[in-house]
Structures are given as C-alpha cells and as structure tokens.
N, C-alpha and C positions, 0 to 999 in steps of 0.2 A: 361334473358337479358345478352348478353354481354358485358362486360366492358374491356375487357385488351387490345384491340387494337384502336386508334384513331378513327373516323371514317374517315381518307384519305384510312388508311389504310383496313377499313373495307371495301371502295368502291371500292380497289385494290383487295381485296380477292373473289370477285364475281362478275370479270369484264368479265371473260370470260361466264359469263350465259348475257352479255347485249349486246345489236346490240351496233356495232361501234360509232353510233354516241352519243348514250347515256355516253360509256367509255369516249369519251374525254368532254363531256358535266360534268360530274361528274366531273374530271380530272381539267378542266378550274375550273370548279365551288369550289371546294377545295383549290388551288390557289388562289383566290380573297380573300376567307372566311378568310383563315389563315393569308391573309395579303402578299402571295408570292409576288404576282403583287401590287404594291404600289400607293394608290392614288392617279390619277395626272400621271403616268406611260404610256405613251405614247406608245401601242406596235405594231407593223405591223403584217396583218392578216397572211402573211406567217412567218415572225417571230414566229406564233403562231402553224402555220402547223409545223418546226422544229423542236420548243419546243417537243410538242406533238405526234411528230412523225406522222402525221396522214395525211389522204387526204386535200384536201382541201374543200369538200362537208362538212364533219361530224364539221368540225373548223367552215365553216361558220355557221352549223344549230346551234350550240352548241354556237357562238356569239350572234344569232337573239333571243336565250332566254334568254340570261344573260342578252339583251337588257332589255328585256321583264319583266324581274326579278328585273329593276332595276339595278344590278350589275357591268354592264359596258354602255360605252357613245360612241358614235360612233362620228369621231374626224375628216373625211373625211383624204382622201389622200389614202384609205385603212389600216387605222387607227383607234383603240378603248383605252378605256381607264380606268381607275376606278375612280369613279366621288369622289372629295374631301368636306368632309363635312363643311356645313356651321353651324354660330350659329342656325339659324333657323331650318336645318335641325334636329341638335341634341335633339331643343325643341320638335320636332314632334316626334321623334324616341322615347325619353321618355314618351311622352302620349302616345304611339300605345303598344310600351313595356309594359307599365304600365298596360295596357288596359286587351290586350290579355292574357299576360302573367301570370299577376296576377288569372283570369280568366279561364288558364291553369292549374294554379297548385289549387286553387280552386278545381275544379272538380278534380284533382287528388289525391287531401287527401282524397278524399271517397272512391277510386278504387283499387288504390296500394296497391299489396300484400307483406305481409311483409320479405316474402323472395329476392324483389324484392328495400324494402327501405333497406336492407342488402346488397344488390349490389351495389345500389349508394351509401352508406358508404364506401365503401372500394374503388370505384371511387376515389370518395372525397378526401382519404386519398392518392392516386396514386395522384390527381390534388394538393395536401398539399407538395408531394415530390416536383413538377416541380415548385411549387411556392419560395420553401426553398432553391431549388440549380437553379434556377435562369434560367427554361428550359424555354424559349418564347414558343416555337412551341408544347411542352408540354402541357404548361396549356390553352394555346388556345381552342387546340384539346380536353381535356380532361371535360375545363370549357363548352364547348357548347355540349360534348357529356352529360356531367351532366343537360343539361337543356334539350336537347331534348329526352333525355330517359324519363324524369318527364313528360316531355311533352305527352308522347305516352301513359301514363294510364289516362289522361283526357277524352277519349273516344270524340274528338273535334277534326276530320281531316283537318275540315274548318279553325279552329283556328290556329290550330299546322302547318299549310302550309305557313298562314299568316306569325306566329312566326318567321318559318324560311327564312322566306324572311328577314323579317328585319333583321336578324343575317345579309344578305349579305352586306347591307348597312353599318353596322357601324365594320366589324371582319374586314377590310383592315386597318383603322383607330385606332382601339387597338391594335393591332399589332406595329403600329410606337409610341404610347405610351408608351409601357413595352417594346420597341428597346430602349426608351431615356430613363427611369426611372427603366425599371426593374420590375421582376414580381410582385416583394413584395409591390410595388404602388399599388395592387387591391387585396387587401384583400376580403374574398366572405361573405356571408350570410349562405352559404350550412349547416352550423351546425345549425342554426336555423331552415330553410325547416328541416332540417331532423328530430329536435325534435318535431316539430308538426305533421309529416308525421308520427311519432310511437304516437303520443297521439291522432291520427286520429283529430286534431286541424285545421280546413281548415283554421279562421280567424286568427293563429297563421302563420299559413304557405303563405298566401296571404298576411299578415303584412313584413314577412323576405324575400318573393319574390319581394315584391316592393321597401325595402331597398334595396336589390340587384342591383336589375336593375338601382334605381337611383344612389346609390353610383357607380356602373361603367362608366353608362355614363358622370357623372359629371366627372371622372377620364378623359374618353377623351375629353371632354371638355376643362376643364384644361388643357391638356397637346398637346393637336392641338396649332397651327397657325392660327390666324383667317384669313380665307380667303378674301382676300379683292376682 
C-alpha cells in the first residue's frame, strides 16, 4: 500500500492511463470531496469546463454522475451545485456510517496484513503532522486516505463503494468546519483502530471505528449553520 501521496494526487499520477472523461470525473470528484467547491456554491457548467480545462462532453458526463453519486444538485440555468447538509441529513449519514463502516473494519481486522497495519501507522502519524500545524487540505486527504485503505482489506467491494459515497456527502461540509475551527477540533480514534488491528481485536476495532465516525460527525454538526 501506498501512503505518501494524497489520494488527489494519486488520481493525478495515473491519469494519463484513464480515458478523458474519467480524468476530469476524478478531478471534479476530488474537489467536492476535499471541500474545494463549497456547499451551497453555485458553479456554471462552463465555469467548470475552464476550471478543468476540458471539453464540454467529459464535464457534462462527469456532472451526471456526481449527480448520480449524490455529490452535486443541478440548480437549472446551466447550473450545479454541492447540496448543503441538513440536521436530518447528518442523522442518516451517522447510521449508514456507522452501519457500513463499522462493518468494514470488522471484516478488516481478520485480513490485514501486518506490514500493511505498519503502513497506516506511519499514515496516521503523517495525518498527526497536518493536524498539529494546522494543514486543512492535509488532513482531509490524508483522514480519508486512512479510512479507505482499511477499507480495502475488508474484502467488501459492495460496502467500500457504498462507504465512499458517503465520504462525498459530508467531505464538502468538514472542510468548512476545520476552515472555522481548525484542524485540532477533530481529534481521530486511528490509535485505537490501530491497537486492535495488531491484537487482531475486530470488537476492539469496530468499538473505535464507531467513536470515530460519531465524534466527527457530531463535530460537523456542531459546527454547520442550520439550514433553514
């Protein structure tokens, strides 16, 4: 497993092996995740072609799945958007999180090899830098490359696709949280996963992945606007 580059930048490093439409599909989808494109952010479809440099085919297919994904809302006028969460929303993202994800790392405390829980320690400790010096876009990348690498020794494609969907739904929305609070406002759990993930502990490590998930979301929570 690799660790030392974000994954924007991993989708940067092996864009020229993907057809076009997929590069700026990646490309869009990175931008939501991290929080580029902001909540509520009103952007024009060619606005998006610019950005992106790209035609106008690959921009549109690349919006009709982010639709699809959830990820953006179509605003008409030639207009999308990144939908802003409600309280309700956040109640549902916490049971599916909980759901899945617990359930993810479950089946990953039995799999994961231990050269591999030595990868995402040293992760961890790169995501402890961006937390201390106060990197937003850092720990983002870093916080979700630590969960979807756990993610990928569950041997649960079905699950781990799911997982990632919902990253898309609430990474715009912690983003504007740790812009107004700072990184040091979400402290992780990952020392916990990790000591269960060496004592092959799966109820240990399904225990600190569901603190996880709920202490972050309750962080954005908190720290949203309710939408009225």
């Amino acid at each position: 497993m690799t660790v030392s580059n974000p994954p924007s930048v991993q989708a940067a490093d092996g864009a020229a092996k993907q057809p076009a439409h997929e590069q700026v599909y990646q490309r869009l989808r990175a931008q939501i995740l991290f929080g580029e494109l902001a909540p509520g952010q009103a952007v024009t479809i060619q606005g998006l072609v610019d950005a992106l440099d790209s035609g106008m085919t690959p921009v549109r297919e690349a919006i009709r799945r982010l639709i699809s994904d959830g990820a953006l809302v179509f605003q008409g006028n030639r207009r999308v958007s990144v939908p802003e969460l409600r309280a309700e929303d956040i109640d549902e993202l916490v049971f599916a999180r909980k759901t899945i994800e617990c359930e993810l790392a479950r089946r990953a405390a039995t799999r994961i090899p231990r050269a591999e829980i030595d990868a995402l320690e040293q992760l961890d400790l790169t995501l402890d830098k961006a937390i201390a010096t106060g990197d937003v876009a850092g720990y983002l990348a870093l916080n979700y490359q630590f969960h979807t690498a756990l993610n990928q020794y569950a041997d649960a494609p079905i699950l781990a696709d799911l997982a990632d969907r919902l990253w898309l739904r609430f990474g715009p929305s912690l983003r504007v949280v740790c812009g107004r609070f700072g990184t040091q406002s979400f402290p992780d759990r990952h020392k916990d996963i990790l000591e269960g993930l060496r004592k092959k502990d799966a109820d240990l490590v399904v225990l600190a992945m569901e603190r996880d998930v709920l202490q972050g979301m309750e962080q954005v929570r908190a720290g949203l606007t309710p939408v009225i």
